[in-house]
FIMARMI-730185 format. One record per residue: residue in three letters; x, z, y of N, C-alpha, C, CB in turn. Coordinates in steps of 0.1 Angstrom, whole numbers, padded with zeros to 4 digits, always signed. Glycine has a CB too. Layout:
N
ALAXZYXZYXZYXZY;...
END
This chain:
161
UNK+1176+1868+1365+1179+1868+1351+1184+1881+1346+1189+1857+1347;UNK+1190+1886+1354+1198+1900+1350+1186+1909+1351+1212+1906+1361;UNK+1175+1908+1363+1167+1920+1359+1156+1919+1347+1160+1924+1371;UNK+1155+1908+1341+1147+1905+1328+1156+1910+1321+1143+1891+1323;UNK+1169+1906+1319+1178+1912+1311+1179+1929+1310+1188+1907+1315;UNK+1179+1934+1321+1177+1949+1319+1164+1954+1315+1180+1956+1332;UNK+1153+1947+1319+1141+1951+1314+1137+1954+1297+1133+1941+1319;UNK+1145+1943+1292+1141+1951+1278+1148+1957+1272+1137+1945+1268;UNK+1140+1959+1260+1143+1968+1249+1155+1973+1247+1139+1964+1238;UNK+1163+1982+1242+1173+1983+1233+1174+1969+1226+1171+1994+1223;UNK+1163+1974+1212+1163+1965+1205+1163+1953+1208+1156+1967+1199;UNK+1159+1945+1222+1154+1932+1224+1169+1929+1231+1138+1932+1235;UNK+1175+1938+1237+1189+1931+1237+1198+1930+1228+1197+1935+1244;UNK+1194+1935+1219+1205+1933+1206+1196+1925+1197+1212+1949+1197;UNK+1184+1919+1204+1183+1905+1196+1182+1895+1201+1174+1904+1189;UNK+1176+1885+1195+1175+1870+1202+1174+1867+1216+1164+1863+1198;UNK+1161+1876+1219+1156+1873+1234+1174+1880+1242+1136+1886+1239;UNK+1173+1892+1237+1191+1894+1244+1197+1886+1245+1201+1902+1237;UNK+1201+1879+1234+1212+1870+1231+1211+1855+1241+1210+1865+1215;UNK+1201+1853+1240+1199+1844+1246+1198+1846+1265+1187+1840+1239;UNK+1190+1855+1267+1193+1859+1284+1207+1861+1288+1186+1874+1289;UNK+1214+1867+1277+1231+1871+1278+1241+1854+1282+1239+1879+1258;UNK+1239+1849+1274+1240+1830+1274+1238+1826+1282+1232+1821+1268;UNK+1226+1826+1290+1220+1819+1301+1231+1821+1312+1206+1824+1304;UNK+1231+1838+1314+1238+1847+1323+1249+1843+1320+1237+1861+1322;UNK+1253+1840+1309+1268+1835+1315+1276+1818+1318+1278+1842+1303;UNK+1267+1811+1318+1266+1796+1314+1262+1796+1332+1252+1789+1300;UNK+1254+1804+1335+1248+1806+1347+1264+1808+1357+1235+1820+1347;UNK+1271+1818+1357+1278+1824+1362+1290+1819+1358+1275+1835+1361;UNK+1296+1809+1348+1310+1808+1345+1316+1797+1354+1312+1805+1331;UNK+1311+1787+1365+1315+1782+1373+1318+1791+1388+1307+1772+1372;UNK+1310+1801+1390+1317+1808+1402+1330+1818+1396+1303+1819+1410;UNK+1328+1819+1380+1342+1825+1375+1356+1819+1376+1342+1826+1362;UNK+1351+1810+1369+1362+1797+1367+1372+1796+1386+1349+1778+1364;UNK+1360+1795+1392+1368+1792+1406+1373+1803+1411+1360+1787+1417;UNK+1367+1819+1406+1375+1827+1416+1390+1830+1406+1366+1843+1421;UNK+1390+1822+1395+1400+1824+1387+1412+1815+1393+1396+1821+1374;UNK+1407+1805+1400+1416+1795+1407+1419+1803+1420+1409+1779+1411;UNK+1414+1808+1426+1415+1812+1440+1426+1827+1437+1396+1817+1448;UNK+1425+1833+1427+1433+1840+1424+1449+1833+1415+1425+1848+1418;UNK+1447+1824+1409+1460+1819+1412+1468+1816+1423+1460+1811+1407;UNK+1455+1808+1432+1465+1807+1446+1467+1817+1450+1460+1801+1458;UNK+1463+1830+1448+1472+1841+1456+1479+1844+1451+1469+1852+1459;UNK+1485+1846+1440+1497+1847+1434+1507+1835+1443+1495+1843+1418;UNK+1504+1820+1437+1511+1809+1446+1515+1813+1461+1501+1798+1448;UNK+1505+1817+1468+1508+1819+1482+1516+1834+1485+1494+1817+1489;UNK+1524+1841+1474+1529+1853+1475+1547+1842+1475+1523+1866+1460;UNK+1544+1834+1471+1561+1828+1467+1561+1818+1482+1564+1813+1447;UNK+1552+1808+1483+1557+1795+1491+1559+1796+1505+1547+1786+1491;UNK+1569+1791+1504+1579+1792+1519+1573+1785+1529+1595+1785+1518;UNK+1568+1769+1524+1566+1756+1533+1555+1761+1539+1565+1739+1525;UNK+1552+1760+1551+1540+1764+1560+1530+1753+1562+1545+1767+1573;UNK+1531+1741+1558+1523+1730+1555+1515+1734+1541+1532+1717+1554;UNK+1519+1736+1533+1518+1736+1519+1510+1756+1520+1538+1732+1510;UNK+1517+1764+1528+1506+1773+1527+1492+1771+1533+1512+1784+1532;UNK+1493+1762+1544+1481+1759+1551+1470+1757+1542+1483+1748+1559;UNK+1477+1746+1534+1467+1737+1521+1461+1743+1513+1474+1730+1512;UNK+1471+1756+1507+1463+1766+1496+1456+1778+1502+1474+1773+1484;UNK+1457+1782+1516+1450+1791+1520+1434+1786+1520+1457+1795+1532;UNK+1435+1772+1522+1421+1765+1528+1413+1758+1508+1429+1745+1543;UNK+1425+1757+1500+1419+1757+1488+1414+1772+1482+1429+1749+1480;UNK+1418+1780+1486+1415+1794+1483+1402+1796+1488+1424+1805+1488;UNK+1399+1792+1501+1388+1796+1509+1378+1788+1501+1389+1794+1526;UNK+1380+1775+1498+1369+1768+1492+1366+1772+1478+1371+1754+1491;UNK+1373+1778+1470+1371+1784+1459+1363+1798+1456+1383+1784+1456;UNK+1367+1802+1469+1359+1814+1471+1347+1812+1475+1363+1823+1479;UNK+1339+1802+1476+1328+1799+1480+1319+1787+1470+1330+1795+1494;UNK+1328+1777+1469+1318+1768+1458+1331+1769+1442+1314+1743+1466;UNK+1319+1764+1434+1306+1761+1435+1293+1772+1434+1306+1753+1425;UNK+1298+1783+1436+1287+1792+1436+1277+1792+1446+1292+1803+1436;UNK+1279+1787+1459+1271+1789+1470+1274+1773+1477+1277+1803+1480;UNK+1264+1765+1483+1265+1755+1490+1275+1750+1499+1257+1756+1494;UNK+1282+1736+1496+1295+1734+1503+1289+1734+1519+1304+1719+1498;UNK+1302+1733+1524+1300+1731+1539+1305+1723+1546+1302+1741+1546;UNK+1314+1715+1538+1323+1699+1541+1323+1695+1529+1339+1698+1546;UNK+1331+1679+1533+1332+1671+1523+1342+1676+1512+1334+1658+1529;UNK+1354+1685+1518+1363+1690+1507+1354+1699+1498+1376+1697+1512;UNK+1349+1709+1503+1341+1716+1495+1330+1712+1483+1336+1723+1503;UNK+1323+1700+1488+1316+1693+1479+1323+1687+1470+1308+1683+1484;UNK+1336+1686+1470+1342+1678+1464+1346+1684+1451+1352+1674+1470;UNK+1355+1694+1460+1358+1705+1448+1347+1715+1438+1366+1716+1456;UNK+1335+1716+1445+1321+1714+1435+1318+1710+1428+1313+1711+1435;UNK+1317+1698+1427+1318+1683+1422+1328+1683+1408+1325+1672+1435;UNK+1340+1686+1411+1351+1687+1401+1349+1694+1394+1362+1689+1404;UNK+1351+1709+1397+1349+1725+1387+1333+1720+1376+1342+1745+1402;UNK+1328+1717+1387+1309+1713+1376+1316+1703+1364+1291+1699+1389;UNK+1317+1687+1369+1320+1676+1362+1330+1683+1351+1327+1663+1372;UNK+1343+1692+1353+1352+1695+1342+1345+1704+1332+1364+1703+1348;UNK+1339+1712+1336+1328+1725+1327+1320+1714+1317+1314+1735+1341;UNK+1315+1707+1323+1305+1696+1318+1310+1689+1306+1302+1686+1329;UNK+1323+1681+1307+1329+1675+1299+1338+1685+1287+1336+1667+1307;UNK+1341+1697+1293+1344+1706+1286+1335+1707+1273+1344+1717+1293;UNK+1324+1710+1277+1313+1716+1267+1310+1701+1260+1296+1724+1276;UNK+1307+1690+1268+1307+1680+1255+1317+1676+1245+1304+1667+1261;UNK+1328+1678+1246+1336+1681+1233+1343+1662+1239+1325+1684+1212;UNK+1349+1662+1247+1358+1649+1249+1366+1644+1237+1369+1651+1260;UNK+1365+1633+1231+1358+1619+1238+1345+1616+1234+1364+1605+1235;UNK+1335+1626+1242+1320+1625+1236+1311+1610+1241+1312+1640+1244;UNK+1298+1615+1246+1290+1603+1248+1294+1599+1268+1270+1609+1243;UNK+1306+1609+1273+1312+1606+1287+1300+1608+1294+1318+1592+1290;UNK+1304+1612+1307+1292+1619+1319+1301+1614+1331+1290+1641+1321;UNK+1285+1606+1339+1291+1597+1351+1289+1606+1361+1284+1583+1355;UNK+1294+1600+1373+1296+1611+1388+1284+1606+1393+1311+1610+1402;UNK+1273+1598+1387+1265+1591+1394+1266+1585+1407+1257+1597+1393;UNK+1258+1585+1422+1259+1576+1430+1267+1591+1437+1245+1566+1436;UNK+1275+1588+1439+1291+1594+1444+1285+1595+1461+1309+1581+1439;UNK+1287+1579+1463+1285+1577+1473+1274+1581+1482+1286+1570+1473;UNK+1264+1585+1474+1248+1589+1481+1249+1602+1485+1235+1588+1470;UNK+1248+1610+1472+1256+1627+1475+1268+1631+1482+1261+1632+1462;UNK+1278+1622+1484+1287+1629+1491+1287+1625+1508+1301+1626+1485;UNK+1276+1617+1512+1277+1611+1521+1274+1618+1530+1273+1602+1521;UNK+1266+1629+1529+1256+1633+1546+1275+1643+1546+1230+1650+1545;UNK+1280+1650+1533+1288+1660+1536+1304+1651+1544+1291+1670+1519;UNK+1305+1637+1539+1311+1630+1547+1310+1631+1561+1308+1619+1544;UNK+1297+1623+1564+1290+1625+1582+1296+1635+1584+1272+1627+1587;UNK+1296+1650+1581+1292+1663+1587+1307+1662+1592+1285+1679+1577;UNK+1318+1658+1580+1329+1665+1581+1335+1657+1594+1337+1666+1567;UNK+1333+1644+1591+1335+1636+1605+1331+1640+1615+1331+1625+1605;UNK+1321+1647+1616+1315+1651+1630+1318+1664+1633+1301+1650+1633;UNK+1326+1669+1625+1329+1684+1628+1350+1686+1633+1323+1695+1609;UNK+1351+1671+1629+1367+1669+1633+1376+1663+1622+1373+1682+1637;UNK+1366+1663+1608+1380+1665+1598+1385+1652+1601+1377+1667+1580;UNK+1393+1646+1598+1406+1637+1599+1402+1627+1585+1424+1647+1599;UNK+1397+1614+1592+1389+1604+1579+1406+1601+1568+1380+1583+1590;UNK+1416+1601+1578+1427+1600+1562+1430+1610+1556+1440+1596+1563;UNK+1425+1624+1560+1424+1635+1556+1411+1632+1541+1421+1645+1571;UNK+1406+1629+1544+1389+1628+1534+1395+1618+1532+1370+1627+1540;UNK+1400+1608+1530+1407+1593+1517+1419+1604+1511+1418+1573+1528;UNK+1431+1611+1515+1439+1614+1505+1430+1624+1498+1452+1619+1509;UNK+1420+1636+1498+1413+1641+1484+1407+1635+1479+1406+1652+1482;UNK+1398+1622+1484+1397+1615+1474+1404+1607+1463+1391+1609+1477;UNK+1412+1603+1470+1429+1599+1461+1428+1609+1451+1447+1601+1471;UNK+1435+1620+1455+1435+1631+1443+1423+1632+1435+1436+1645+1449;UNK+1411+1638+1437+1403+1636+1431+1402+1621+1422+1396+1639+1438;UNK+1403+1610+1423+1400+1601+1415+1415+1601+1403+1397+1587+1425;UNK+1429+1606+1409+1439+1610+1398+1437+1624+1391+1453+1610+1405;UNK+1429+1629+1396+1428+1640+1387+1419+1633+1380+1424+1654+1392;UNK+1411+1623+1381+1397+1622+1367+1405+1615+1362+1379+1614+1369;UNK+1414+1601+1366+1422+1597+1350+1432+1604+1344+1429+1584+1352;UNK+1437+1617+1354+1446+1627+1346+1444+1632+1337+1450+1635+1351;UNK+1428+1641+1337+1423+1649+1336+1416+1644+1317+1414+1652+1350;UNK+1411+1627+1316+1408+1623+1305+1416+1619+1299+1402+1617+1305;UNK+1430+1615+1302+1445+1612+1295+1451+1627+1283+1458+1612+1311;UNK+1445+1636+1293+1448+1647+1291+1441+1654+1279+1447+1653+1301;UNK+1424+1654+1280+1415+1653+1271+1417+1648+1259+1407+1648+1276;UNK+1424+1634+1258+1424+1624+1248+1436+1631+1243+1425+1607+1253;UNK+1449+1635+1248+1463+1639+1244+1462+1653+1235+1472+1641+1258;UNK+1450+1659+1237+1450+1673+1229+1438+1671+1223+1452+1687+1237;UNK+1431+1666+1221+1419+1662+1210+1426+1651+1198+1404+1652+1219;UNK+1420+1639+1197+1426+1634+1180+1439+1630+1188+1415+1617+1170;UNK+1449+1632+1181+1463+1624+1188+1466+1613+1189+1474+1626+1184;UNK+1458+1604+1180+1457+1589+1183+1451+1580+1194+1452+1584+1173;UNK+1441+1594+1197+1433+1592+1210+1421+1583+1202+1442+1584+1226;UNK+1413+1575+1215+1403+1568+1215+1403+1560+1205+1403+1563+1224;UNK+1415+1549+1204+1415+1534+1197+1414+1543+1179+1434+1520+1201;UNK+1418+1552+1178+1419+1555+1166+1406+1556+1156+1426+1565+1167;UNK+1399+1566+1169+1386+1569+1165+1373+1554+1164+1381+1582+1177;UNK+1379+1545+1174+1371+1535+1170+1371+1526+1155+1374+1529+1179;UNK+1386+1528+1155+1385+1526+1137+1383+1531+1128+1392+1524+1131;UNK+1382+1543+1126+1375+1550+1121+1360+1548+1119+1377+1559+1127;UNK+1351+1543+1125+1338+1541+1121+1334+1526+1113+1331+1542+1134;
END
């Protein structure tokens, strides 16, 4: 996309066809942003924290951040955290409490990255507590949505129509 983008005109970037390749390019690219924007918080984080458990955690959430969702996961955490950054971007742009976006069959997609991680050692109560998390971050995450969009939230807007 970037080398169509350099290919034209002056004029053709400072018009539509610009505008529009510029869009793409960045709609394209704002999820590997987004995450190295997390991965750089955790470095900051990991400049303060003492607990050596708790550095373990963010050094290994840094590493996944630095890699998806821009490039294919390689465990089940990584799919996960894929999964999340995409699904939040997603709901972002629909303007919450829109027409809602499902995780679809969860279970289908995350499964071979399940197998792998099991077979590569990860620790199966290790893969149940981020799913824990993950499923409190999605009711956190729409509590949250609802709390800074209409303040009456949901029921309000249903009376409204």
């Amino acid at each position: 996309m970037t080398a169509k983008y350099n290919a034209l005109s002056e004029k053709d970037k400072q018009g539509p066809k610009g505008a529009q390749l510029r869009a793409m390019m960045t709609a394209a690219t704002l999820p590997r942003d987004l995450a190295q924007t997390y991965a750089e918080k955790i470095d900051r984080l990991l400049e303060t924290e003492a607990d050596e458990q708790r550095r373990t955690q963010l050094t290994r959430m840094r590493v996944n951040l630095r890699l998806v969702p821009w490039q294919p996961p390689q465990d089940f955490w990584q799919a996960l955290q894929a999964l999340w950054i995409t699904h939040m971007l997603i709901l972002s742009d629909e303007n919450y409490p829109g027409a809602g976006v499902s995780f679809g069959r969860l279970d289908q997609y995350m499964l071979p990255y399940y197998q792998q991680s099991l077979a590569a050692g990860m620790n199966r109560e290790f893969i149940k507590e981020i799913l824990k998390c993950f499923w409190l971050h999605c009711n956190y995450a729409y509590d949250a949505m609802i709390a800074t969009g209409d303040p009456q939230g949901p029921i309000h807007l249903a009376h409204r129509q």
